[in-house]
SERO-928197 format. One line per 10 residues: for each residue x, y, z of C-alpha. Coordinates in nm, 3 decimals, m for minus. Each point is the difference from the previous one (the first is absolute). Example, Ala and Ser with C-alpha at 12.3 -4.5 7.8 and 13.67 -1.06 7.14 Angstrom:
2
1.230:m0.450:0.780; 0.137:0.344:m0.066
END
This chain:
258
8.861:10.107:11.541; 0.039:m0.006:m0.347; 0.142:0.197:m0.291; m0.210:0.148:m0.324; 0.224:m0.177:m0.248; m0.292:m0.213:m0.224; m0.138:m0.338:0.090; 0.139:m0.302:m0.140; m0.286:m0.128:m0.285; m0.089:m0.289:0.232
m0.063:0.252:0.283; m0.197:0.263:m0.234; m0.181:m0.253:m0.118; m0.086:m0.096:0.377; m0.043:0.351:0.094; m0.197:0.068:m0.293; m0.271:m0.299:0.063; m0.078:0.094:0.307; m0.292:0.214:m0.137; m0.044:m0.195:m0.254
0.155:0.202:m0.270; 0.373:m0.106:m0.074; 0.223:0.300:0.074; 0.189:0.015:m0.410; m0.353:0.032:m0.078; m0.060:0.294:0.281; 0.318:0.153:m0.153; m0.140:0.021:m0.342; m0.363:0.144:0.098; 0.146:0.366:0.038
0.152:m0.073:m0.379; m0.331:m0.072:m0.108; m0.171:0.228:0.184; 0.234:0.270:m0.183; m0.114:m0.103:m0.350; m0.399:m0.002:0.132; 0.034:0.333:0.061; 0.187:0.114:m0.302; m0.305:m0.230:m0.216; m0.234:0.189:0.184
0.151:0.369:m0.041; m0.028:m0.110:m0.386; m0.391:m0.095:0.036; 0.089:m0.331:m0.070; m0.321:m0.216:0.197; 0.094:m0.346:m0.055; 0.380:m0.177:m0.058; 0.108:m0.309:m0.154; 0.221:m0.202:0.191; 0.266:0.012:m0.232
m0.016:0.399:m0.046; m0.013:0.036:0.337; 0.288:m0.295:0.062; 0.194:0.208:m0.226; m0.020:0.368:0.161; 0.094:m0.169:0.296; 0.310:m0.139:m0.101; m0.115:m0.381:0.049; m0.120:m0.311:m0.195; m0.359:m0.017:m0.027
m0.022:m0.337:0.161; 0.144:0.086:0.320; m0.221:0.319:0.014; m0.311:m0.207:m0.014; 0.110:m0.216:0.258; 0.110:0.274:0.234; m0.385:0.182:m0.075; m0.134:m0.343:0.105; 0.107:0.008:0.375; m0.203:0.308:0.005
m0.285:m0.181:m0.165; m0.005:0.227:m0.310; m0.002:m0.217:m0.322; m0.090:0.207:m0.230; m0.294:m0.047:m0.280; 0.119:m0.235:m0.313; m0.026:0.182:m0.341; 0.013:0.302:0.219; 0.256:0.035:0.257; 0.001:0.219:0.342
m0.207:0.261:0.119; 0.317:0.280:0.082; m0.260:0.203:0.242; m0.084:m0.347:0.210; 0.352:m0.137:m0.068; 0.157:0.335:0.161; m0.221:m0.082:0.301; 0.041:m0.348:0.018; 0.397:0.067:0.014; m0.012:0.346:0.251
m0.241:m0.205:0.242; 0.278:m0.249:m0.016; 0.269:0.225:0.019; m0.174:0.165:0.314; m0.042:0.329:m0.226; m0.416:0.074:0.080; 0.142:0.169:0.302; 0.211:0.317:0.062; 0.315:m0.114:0.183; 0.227:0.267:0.167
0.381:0.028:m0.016; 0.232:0.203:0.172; 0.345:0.032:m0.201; 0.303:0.075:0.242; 0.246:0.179:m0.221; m0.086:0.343:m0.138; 0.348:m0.005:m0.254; m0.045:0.014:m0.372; m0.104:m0.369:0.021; m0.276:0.058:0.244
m0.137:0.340:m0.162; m0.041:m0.165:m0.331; m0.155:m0.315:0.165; m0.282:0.314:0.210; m0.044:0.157:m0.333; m0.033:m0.319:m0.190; m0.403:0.054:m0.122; m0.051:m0.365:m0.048; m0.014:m0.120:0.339; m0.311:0.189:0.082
m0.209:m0.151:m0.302; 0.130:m0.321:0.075; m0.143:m0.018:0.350; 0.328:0.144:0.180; m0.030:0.274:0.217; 0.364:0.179:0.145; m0.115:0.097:0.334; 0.286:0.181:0.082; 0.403:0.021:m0.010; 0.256:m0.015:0.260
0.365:0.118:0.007; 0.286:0.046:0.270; 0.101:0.302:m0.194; m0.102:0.289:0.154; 0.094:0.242:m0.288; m0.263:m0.201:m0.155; m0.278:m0.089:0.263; m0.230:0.272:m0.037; m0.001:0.037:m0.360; m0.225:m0.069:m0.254
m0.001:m0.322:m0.212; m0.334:m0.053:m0.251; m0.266:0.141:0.263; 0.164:m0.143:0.254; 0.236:0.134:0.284; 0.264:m0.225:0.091; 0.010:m0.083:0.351; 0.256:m0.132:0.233; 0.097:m0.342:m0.002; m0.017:m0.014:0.365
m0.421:0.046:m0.066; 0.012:m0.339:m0.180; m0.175:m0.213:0.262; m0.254:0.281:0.051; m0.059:0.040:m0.362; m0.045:m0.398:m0.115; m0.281:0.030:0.323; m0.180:0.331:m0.131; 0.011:m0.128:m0.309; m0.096:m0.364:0.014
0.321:m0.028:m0.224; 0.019:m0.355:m0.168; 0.317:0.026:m0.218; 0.360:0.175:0.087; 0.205:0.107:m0.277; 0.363:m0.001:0.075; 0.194:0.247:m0.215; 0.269:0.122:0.203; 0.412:m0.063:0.000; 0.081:m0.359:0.068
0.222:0.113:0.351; m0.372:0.023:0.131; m0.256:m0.198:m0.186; m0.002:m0.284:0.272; m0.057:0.264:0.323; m0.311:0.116:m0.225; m0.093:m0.350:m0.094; 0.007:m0.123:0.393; m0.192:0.325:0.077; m0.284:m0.107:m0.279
m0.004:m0.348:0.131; m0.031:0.119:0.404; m0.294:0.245:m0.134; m0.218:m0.273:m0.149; 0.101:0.053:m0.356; 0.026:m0.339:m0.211; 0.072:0.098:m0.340; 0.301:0.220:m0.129; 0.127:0.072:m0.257; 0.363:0.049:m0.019
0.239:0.261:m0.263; 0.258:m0.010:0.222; 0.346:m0.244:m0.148; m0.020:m0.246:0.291; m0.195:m0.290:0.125; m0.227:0.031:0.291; m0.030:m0.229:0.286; m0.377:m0.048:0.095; m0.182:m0.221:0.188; m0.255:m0.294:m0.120
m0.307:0.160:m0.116; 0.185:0.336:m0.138; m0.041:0.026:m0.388; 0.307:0.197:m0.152; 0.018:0.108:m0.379; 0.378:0.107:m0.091; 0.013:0.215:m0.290; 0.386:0.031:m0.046; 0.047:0.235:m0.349; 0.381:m0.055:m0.046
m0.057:m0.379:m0.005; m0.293:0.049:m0.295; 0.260:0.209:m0.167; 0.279:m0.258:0.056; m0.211:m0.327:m0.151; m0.048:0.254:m0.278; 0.346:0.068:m0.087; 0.032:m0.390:0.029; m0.254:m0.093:m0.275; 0.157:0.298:m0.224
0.377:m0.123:0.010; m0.149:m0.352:m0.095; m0.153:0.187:m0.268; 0.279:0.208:m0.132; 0.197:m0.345:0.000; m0.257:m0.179:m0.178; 0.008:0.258:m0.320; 0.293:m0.041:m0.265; 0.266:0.225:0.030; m0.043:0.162:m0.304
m0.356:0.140:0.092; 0.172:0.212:0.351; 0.239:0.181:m0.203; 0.436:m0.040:m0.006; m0.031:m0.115:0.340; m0.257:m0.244:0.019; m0.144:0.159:0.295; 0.258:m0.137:0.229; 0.323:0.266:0.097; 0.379:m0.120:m0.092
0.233:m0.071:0.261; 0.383:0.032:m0.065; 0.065:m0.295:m0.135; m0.207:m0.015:m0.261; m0.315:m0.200:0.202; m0.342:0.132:0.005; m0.171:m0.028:0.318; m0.398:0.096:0.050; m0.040:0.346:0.082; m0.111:m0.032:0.398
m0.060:0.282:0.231; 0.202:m0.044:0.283; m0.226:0.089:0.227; m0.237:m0.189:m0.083; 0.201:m0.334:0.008; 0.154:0.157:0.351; m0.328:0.017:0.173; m0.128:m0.327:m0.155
END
């Protein structure tokens, strides 16, 4: 068994090249995939390296080389092709096909993931949503009418499902996670605050919100302590403490749960 904290870089590196494609460069082909799309919604037909290097957040010389392990090198004098290059990267990316998810979870969370229009253009396709509630089971969530979690075996079968989004309460995350495992399912995705056990062979994304927002309020008090005093006002940004002492202003908790 393992957990879905993130690879060591020697292991990523490992996992990554077992296809041939190293997995930092996997990582960034959604990125880039993102700013093809938003080229081509602006009838842009062909991208420089560096433009394109640029809207993806990247320096142009490690875009180039991640675009060569999918063969694409682009025309000198000219650049890329954003139709082909979308292609080239959603062939890659597995995206030529429709792939159904079921999301167990039908709280806020998981009705703004069902409503979520992007999935759907994007080659996801929510084939239904579970819950134990049954003040909620019944109801119905962006076309769809959430069904009982106890139907998630049958449901991944009917349904062919290839991806399991996880977006309930931590207390039961794992249960659902075994469950997705047992039924064949070998890719989740996981909102809920804890790390899953799986076994070898199970890919699991974590997308933990609180911990984006903590790293956040990291780089911003480095920030505010950074700037001179005079440009945050009489208190320098930082709150006064009885004695006289300034201290950085620190939610408590946040620093508790870090």
């Amino acid at each position: 068994m393992h957990s879905n904290a993130m690879p060591s870089g020697a292991q990523a590196e490992l996992n990554g090249q077992a296809d041939g494609i190293p997995e930092a460069t996997v990582a960034r082909l959604p990125v880039y995939l993102r700013a093809l799309y938003g080229l081509a919604e602006r009838g842009i037909s062909t991208v420089a390296s560096e433009e394109l290097a640029a809207a993806a957040g990247v320096n142009s010389a490690k875009l180039r080389k991640d675009l060569s392990h999918l063969g694409s090198y682009g025309i000198r004098g000219v650049g890329y092709d954003v139709d082909y290059l979308v292609y080239q990267v959603s062939r890659t990316l597995g995206l030529t096909q429709d792939w159904p998810v079921v999301i167990v979870g039908a709280g806020n969370l998981g009705r703004a993931l069902a409503n979520y229009g992007g999935f759907l253009s994007r080659g996801f396709t929510i084939a239904a949503m579970l819950d134990s509630d049954t003040a909620i089971v019944g109801s119905r969530i962006a076309r769809l009418t959430v069904r009982h979690v106890d139907e998630l075996e049958a449901v991944v079968a009917r349904h062919n499902v290839a991806i399991g989004v996880i977006a309930t309460p931590a207390g039961s995350a794992q249960a659902v996670c075994d469950r997705f495992v047992s039924a064949g399912v070998t890719s989740i995705l996981n909102f809920a605050p804890l790390v899953l056990s799986v076994p070898e062979g199970v890919d699991v994304r974590k997308v933990d919100l609180s911990i984006e927002l903590q790293i956040l309020a990291f780089h911003a008090q480095r920030r505010s302590a950074a700037r001179p005093a005079d440009a945050l006002g009489p208190s320098g940004g930082n709150a006064e403490t009885p004695g006289g002492r300034s201290t950085p202003r620190v939610t408590s908790e946040l620093a508790a749960k870090g």
